[in-house]
C-alpha positions as CSV (number, residue, x, y, z in Angstrom):
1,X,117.1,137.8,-17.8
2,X,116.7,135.4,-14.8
3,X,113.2,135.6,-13.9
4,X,111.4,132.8,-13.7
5,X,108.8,132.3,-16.4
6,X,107.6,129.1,-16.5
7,X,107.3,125.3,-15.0
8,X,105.3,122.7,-16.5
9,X,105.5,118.4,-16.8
10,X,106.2,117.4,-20.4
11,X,106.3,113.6,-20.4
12,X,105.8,111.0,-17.8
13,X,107.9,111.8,-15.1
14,X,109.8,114.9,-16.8
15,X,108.9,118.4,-15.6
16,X,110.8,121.8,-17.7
17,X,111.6,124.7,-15.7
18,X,112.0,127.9,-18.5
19,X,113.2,131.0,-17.8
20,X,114.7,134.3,-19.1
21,X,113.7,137.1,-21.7
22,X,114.1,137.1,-24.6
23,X,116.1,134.0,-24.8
24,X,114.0,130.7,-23.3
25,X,116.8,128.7,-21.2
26,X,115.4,125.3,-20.3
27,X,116.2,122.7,-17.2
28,X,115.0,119.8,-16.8
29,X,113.8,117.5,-14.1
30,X,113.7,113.4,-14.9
31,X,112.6,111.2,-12.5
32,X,115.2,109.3,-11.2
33,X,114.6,106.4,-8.6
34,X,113.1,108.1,-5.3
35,X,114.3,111.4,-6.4
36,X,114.8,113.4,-9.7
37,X,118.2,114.0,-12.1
38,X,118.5,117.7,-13.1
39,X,119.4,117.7,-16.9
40,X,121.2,121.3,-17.2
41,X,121.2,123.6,-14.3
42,X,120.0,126.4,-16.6
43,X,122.0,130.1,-15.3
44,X,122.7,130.9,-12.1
45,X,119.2,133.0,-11.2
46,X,117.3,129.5,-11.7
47,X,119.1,127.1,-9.2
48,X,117.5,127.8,-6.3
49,X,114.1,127.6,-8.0
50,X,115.0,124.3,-9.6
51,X,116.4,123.2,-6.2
52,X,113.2,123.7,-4.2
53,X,111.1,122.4,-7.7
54,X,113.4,118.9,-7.3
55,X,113.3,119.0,-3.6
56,X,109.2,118.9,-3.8
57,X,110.0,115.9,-5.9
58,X,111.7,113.5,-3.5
59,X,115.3,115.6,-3.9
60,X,117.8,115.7,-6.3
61,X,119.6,112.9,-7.3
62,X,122.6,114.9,-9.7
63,X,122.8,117.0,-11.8
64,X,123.8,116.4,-15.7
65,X,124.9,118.7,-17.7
66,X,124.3,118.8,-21.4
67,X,127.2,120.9,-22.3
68,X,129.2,122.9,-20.0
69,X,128.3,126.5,-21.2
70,X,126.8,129.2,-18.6
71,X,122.9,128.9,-20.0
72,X,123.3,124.9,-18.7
73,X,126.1,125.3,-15.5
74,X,124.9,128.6,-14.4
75,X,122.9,127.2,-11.8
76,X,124.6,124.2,-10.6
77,X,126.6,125.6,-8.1
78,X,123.6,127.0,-6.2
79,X,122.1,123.6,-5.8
80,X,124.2,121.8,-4.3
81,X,124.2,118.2,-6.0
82,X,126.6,116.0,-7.3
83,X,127.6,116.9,-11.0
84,X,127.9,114.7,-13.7
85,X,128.9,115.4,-17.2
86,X,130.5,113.4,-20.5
87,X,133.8,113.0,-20.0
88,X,134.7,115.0,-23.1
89,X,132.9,117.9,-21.7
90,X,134.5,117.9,-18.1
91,X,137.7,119.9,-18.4
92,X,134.9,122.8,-19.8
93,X,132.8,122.5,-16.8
94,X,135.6,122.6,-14.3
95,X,137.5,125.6,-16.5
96,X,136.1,128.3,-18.6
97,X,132.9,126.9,-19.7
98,X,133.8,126.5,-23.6
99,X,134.4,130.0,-24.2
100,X,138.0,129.2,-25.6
101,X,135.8,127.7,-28.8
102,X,133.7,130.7,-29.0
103,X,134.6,133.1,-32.1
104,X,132.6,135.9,-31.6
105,X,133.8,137.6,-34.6
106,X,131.4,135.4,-36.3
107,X,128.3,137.3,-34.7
108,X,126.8,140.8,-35.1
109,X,128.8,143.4,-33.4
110,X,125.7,143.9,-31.3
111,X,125.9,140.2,-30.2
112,X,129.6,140.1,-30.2
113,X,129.2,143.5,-27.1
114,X,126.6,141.9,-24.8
115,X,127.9,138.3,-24.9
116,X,130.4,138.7,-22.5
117,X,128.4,140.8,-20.3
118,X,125.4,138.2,-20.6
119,X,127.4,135.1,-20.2
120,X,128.9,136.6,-16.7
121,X,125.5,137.0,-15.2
122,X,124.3,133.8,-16.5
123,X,127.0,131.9,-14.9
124,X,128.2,130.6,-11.5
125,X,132.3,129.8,-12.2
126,X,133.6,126.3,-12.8
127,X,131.8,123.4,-11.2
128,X,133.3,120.2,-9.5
129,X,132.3,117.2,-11.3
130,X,131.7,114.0,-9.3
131,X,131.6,111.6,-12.0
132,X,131.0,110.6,-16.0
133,X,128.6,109.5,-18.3
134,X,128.8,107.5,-21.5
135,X,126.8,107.1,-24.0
136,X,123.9,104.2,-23.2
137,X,124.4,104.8,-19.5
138,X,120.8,105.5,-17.6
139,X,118.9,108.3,-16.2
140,X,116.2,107.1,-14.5
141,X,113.9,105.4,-17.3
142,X,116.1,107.3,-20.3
143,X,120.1,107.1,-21.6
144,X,122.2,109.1,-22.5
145,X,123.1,109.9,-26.2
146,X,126.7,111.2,-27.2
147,X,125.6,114.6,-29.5
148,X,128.7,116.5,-30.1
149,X,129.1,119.7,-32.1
150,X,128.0,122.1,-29.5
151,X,130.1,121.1,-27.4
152,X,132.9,118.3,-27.4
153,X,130.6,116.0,-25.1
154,X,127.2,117.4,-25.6
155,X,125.2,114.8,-24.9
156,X,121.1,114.4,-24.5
157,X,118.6,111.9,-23.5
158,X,116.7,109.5,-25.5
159,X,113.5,107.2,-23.8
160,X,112.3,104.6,-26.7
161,X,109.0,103.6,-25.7
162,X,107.8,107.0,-26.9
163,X,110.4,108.1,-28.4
164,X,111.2,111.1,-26.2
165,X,114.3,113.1,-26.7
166,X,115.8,115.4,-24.8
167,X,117.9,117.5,-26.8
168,X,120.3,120.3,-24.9
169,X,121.8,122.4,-28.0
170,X,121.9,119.4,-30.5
171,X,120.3,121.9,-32.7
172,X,118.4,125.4,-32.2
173,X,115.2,127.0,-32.5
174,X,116.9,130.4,-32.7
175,X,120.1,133.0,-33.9
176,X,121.8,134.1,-31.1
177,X,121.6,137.5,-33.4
178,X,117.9,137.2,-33.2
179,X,117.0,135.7,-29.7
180,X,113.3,134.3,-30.9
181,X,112.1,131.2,-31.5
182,X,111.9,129.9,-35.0
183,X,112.5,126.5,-37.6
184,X,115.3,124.3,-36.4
185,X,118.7,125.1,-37.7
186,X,122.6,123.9,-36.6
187,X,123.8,125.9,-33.5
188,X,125.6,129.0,-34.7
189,X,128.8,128.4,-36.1
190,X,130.1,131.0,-33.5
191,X,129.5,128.8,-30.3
192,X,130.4,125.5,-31.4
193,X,133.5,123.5,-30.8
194,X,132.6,121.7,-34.1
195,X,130.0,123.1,-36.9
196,X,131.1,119.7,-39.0
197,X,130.0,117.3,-35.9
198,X,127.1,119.3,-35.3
199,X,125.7,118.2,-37.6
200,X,126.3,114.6,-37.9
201,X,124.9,114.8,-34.5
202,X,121.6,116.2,-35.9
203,X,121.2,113.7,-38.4
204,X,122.4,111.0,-35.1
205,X,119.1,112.5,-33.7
206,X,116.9,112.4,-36.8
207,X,118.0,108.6,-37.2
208,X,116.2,107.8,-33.7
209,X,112.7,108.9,-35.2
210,X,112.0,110.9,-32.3
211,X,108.1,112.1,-31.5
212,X,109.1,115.1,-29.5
213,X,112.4,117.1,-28.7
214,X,112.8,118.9,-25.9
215,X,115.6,121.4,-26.7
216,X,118.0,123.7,-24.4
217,X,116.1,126.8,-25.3
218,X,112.1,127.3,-26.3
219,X,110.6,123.9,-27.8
220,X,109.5,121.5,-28.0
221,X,109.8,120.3,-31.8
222,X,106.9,117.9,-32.1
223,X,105.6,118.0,-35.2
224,X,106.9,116.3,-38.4
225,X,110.2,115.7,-36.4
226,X,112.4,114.1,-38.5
227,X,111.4,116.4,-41.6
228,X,112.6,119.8,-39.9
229,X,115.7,118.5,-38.3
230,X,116.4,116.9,-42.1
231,X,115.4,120.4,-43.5
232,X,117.7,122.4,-40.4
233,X,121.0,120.3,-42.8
234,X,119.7,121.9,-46.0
């Protein structure tokens, strides 16, 4: 489920590391003054890749997290950088990673058997976090946007001069039943600390006109934006 799979620059001065099989788990390095930010650590198998990958780019600077679950913390630990999260989501990264949300009863029994099993190999164990961030603060030439639903401080990243996002698990390209990519749809109901502001968040996202998405798993979503995170509410 680790191995590494792929590496490539998205944007101007924004580089995706993706790994795993068969569900895509994507980090991301921003530039970020003379170094880079890590947004999500992606699970524990991928931070030492991602900490050599930043390292080649000047060194990491911190690492955000998008939410606090395993696929985004697992790695953090192994890298060794400051961590930053939204305040909302802190007492998740420094405790049991939003599993006390989680109602797996809601998933296939399948699923509901090899969560736990996949979630401990993903993940590292609770990370320190060094400091907060608020909505509108900056990460190198992007801010951050509050996205809750996923988690209580999900948050992403929004550049407006061309109208980048980047999107952690403000919605998903697949059903945790069904690990494939597919149309944009609200996170399963089953891993989110609110369904109801999950959505709102969506439509938050939608509101921004964004050109591309670049999502927590698979993407990117960059054609007729809007329309298919509009249709993911229907």
């Amino acid at each position: 489920m680790g191995r590494v799979t792929h590496m490539d620059e998205v944007a101007d001065g924004v580089w995706r590391l993706t790994a795993g099989f068969p569900l895509r788990v994507n980090a991301y390095l921003v530039r970020d003054g003379e170094g880079v930010a890590l947004f999500d650590a992606g699970i524990k198998s991928m931070g030492p890749r991602l900490r050599k990958a930043a390292e080649a780019r000047g060194g990491v600077t911190r690492i955000i997290l998008g939410n606090a679950h395993a696929d985004h913390r697992g790695g953090a630990n192994g890298i060794g950088a400051p961590v930053h999260c939204h305040a909302d989501e802190r007492a998740d990264a420094e405790g049991d990673g939003g599993t006390h949300y989680f109602d797996l009863l809601k998933v296939s029994l399948p699923t509901r058997l090899l969560t736990p099993r996949t979630f401990a190999s993903w993940d590292d164990g609770p990370v320190e976090v060094a400091a907060t961030v608020a909505e509108g603060d900056a990460v190198g030439d992007f801010e951050v946007i509050h996205l809750p639903g996923h988690g209580p401080g999900c948050i992403g990243l929004w550049r407006a001069r061309d109208r980048i996002a980047i999107t952690n698990d403000c919605f998903a390209l697949f059903d945790p039943n069904l690990p494939f990519a597919g149309r944009p749809r609200v996170p399963h109901d089953a891993f989110n600390w609110s369904t109801d502001a999950a959505r709102e968040s969506i439509r938050k996202l939608a509101a921004l006109n964004p050109a591309k998405c670049y999502p927590g798993h698979y993407g990117p979503l960059e054609v007729d934006v809007v329309r298919q995170l509009e249709a993911a509410l229907s």
